[in-house]
Residue, then its C-alpha position, 0 to 999 in steps of 0.5 A: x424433426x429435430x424438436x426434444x431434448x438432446x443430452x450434451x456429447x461435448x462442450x467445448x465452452x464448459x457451460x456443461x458436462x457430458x449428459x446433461x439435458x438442453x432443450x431443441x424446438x422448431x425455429x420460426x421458419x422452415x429448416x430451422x431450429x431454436x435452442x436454448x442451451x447458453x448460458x447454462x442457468x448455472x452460469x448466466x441469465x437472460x437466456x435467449x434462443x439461439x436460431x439455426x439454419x439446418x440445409x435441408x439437403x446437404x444437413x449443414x448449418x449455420x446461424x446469424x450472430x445473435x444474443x444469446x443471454x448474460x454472463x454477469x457480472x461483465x459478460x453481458x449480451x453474449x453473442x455467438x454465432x456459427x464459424x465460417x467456412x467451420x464444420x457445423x452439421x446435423x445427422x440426419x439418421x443420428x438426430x446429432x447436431x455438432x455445432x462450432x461457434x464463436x462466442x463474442x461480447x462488446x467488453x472482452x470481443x471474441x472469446x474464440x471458437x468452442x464445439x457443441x455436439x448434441x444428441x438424442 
């Protein structure tokens, strides 16, 4: 349901500006998602996906910490996950998926939270 590609509304951690382009697919199960947004190929490599849990029913979202990619050259195995107790959601009538993450790595700890709301 969420699968395509989503053109940016904002993000707080400036990988991109407003309207550029990331890519949403089916996750590996039921109500989830995968995207590939961080690092933007801009600014690191080694992207991985990043997997979320969308509740059917009440939209709300949220995600296990997992590596998302580098950010070289002493960023490396960037980890983000959603915030707890945090407002992360899918519209299910807009197809919006407004996200808050915490962005963390093993040299710098966390980097703090940053809003990501994407839309078709």
């Amino acid at each position: 349901m969420f699968s395509g590609n989503y053109k940016i509304v904002t993000d707080e951690w400036q990988d991109y500006d407003p309207g550029h382009t990331v890519t949403v697919n089916p996750g590996p199960g039921a109500n989830q998602a995968s995207l590939i947004v961080y690092p933007s190929p801009a600014f690191g490599n080694n992207r991985k996906p990043f997997i979320i849990d969308i509740n059917p029913v009440t939209g709300k979202v949220s995600a296990a910490q997992q590596i998302i990619g580098d950010y070289p050259p002493a960023d490396l195995n960037m980890k983000i996950v959603t915030t707890p107790g945090a407002n992360s959601f899918v519209d299910f009538c807009s197809g919006r998926i407004h996200l808050s993450l915490d962005f963390s790595d093993a040299h710098t700890g966390s980097f703090g939270t940053n809003i990501l709301e994407i839309a078709k």
